[in-house]
C-alpha positions in Angstrom: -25.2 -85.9 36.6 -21.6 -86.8 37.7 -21.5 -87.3 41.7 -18.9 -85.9 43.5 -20.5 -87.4 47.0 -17.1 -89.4 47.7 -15.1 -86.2 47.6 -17.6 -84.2 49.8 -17.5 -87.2 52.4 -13.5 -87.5 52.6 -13.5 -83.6 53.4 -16.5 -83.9 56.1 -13.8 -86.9 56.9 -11.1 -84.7 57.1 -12.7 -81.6 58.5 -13.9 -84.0 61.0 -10.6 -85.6 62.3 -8.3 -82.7 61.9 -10.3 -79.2 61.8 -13.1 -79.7 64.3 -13.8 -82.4 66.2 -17.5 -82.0 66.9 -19.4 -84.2 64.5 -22.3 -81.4 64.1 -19.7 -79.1 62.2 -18.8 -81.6 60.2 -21.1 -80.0 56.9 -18.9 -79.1 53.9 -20.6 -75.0 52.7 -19.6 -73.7 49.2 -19.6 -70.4 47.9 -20.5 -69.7 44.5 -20.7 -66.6 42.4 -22.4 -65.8 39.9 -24.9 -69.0 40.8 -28.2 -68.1 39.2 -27.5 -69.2 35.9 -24.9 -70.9 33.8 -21.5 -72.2 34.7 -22.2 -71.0 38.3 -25.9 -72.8 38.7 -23.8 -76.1 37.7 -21.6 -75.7 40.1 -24.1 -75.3 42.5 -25.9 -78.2 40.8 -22.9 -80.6 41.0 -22.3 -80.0 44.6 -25.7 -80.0 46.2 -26.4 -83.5 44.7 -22.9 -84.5 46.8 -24.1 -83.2 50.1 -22.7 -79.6 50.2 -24.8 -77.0 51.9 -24.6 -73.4 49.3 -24.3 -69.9 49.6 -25.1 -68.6 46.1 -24.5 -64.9 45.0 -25.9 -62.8 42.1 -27.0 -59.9 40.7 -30.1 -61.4 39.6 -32.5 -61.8 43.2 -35.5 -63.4 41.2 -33.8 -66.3 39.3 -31.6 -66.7 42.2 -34.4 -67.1 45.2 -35.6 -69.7 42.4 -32.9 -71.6 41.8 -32.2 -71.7 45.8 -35.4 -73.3 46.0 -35.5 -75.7 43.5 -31.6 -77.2 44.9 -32.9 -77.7 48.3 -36.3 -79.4 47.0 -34.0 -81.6 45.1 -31.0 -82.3 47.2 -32.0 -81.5 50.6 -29.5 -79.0 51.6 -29.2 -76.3 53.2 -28.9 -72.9 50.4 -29.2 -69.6 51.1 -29.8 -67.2 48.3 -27.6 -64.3 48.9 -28.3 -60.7 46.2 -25.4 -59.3 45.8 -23.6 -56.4 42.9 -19.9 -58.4 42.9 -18.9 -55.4 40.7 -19.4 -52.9 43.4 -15.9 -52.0 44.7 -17.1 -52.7 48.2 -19.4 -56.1 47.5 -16.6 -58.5 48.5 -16.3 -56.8 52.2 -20.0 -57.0 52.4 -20.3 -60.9 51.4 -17.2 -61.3 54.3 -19.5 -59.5 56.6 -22.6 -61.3 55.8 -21.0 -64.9 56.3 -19.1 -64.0 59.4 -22.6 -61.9 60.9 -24.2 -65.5 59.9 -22.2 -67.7 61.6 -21.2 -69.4 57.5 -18.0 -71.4 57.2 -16.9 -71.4 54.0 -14.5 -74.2 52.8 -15.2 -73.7 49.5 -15.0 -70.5 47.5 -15.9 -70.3 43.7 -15.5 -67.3 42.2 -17.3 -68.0 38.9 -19.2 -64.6 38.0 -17.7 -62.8 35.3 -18.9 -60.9 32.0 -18.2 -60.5 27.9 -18.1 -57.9 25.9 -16.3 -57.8 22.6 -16.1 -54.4 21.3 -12.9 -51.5 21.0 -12.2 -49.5 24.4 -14.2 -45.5 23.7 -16.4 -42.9 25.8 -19.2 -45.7 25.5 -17.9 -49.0 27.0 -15.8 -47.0 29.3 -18.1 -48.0 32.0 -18.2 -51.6 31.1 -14.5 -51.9 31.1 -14.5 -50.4 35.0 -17.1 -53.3 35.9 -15.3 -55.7 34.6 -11.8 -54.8 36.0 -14.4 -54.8 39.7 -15.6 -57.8 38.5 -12.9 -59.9 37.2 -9.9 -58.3 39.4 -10.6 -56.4 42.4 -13.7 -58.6 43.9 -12.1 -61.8 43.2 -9.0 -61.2 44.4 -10.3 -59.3 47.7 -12.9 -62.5 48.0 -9.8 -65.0 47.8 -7.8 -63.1 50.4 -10.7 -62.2 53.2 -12.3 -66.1 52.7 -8.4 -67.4 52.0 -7.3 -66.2 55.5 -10.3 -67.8 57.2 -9.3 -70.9 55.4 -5.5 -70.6 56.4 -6.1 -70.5 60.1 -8.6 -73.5 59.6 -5.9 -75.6 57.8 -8.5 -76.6 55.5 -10.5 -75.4 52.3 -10.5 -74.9 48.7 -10.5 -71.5 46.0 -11.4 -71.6 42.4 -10.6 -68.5 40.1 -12.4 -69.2 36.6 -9.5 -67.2 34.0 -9.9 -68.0 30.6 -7.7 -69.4 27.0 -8.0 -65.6 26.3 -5.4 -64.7 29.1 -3.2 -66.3 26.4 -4.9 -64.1 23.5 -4.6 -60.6 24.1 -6.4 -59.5 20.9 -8.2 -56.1 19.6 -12.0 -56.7 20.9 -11.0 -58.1 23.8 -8.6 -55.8 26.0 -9.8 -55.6 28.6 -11.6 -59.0 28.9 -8.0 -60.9 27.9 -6.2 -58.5 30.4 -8.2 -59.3 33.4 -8.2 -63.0 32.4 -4.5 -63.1 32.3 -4.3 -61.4 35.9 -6.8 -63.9 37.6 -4.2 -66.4 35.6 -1.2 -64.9 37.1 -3.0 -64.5 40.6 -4.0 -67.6 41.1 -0.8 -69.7 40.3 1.2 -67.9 42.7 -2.1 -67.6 45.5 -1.2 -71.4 45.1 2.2 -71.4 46.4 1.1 -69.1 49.1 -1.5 -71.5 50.3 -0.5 -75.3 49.7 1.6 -75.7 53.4 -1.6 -74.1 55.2 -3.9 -76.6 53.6 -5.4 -74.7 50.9 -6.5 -75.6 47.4 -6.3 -73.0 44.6 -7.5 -73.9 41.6 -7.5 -71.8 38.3 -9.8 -72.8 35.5 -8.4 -71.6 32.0 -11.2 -72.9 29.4 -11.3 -73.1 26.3 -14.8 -72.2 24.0 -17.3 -73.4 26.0 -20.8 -73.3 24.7 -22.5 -70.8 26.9 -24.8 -67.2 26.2 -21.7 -65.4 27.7 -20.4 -64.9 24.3 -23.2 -64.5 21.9 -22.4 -66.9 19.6 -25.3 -68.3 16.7 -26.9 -70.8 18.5 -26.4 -73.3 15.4 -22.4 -72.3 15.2 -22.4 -73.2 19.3 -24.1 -76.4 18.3 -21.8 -77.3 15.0 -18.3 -76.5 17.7 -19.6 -78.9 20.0 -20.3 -81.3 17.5 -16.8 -81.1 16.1 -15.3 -81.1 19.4 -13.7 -77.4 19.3 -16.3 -76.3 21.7 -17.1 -78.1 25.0 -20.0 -78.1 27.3 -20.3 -76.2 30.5 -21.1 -79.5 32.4 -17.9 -80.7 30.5 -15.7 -78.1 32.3 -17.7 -77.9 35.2 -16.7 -81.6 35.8 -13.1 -81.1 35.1 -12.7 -78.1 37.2 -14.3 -80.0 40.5 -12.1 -82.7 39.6 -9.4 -80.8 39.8 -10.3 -78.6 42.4 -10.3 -82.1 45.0 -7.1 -83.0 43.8 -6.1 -79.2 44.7 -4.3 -78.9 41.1 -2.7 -75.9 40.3 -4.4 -75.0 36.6 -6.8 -76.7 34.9 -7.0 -75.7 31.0 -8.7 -78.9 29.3 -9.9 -78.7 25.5 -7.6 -78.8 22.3 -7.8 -75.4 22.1 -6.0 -74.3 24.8 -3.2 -76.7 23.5 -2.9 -75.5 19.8 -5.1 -71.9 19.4 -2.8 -70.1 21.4 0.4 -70.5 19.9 -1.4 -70.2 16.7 -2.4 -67.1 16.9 0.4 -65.9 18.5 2.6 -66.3 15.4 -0.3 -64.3 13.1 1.5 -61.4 11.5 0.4 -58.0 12.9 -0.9 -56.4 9.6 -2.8 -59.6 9.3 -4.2 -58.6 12.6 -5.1 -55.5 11.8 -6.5 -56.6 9.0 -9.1 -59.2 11.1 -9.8 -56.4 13.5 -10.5 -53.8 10.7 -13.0 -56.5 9.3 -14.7 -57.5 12.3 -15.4 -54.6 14.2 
């Protein structure tokens, strides 16, 4: 495992010398979403092992108390396991109110949990597409703006928005997923301007295939993109996205993908896309 332990200890530096200037404040806390599994556990992972106390959030309580357990036997930090439905319209609010009811700082904010489906827009994934708008627009963006302000008046923090190569790809199958992909995408590049002269890092991650469950891929085509280098590895992007995040860079879209698949597929003819979709779906 990579070790981001220098970067942790130049922000305890920093919050030390310009933020606060009692030395028992000086602990760097991260918020993830979307922690219990995946992306988000390596996240969680990555920074533990550095020195960063976590607050981790999911909709899964049992694998998440788990996973809370197992990162402080290993790392020694603080983690507090935290339940929560991010695609209730009010879950963002409630998350505020637990940190500020808790006394939690957060300095980092990692909005990570998201969700797949690839299937046309009828009566029977209505309701998916209205948790994922909650899920990928409206609890995000209300996250980055409650924790954001806190962070402004501090001088001193860091927000990652995970979009996607899909906001680039808006594509039959994946409406609403590409939609809200190119929002968070849109959001975050201009929540960076907003930020940068108050001392806070936005950070959007547009990835590439990346060889997770999310998508349901064959496990042996996951495997074969990997090997051929058209799919990366979560701990891959993971790494470049924390990398990224301490240098407080704008967008992050690593991968050969996201260099040549988008315009691509953005010169395929539209009965040739019909075509695809007619065959696929």
């Amino acid at each position: 495992m990579t070790s981001f332990k220098k970067h942790i200890d130049k922000l305890k530096h920093k919050l030390c010398r310009d933020v606060t200037p009692v030395a028992s404040q000086m602990e760097i806390t991260a918020l993830i979403t979307g922690a219990s599994s995946g992306m988000g556990l390596l996240y969680a992972e990555y920074l533990a092992e550095a020195g960063c106390n976590l607050l981790i959030v999911s909709n899964q309580e049992k694998e998440l108390k788990e996973v809370a357990a197992n990162l402080k036997e290993r790392f020694g930090v603080n983690v507090i396991a935290c339940y929560q439905d991010l695609s209730r319209e009010d879950s963002a609010q409630q998350l505020f109110d637990y940190c500020k009811n808790n006394n939690l700082i957060i300095d980092i904010l990692i909005n990570n949990a998201g969700m797949f489906f690839f299937h046309e827009l009828d009566d029977e994934y209505h309701r998916k597409m209205e948790l994922m708008l909650n899920l990928h627009v409206m609890t995000p963006s209300k996250m980055s703006r409650l924790f954001g302000e806190e962070m402004k008046k501090r001088g001193f923090g860091h927000i990652i928005l995970v979009s996607s190569m899909a906001a680039r790809l808006p594509f039959p199958g994946i409406t609403t997923y590409s939609a809200t992909k190119a929002y968070l995408k849109s959001f975050g590049k201009s929540l960076y301007y907003e930020m940068r002269d108050h001392g806070v890092g936005v950070t959007t991650v547009c990835p590439g295939a990346i060889a997770t469950p999310l998508y349901q891929l064959n496990p042996k085509l996951l495997k074969l993109g990997v090997k051929i280098g058209l799919i990366g590895t979560p701990q891959w992007l993971v790494r470049k996205t924390l990398r990224g995040m301490f240098r407080k860079k704008m967008i992050v879209a690593p991968g050969a993908m996201n260099v040549y698949l988008p315009p691509l597929l953005a010169i395929l003819p539209k009965p040739l896309i019909n075509y695809i979709w007619r065959k696929v779906k």
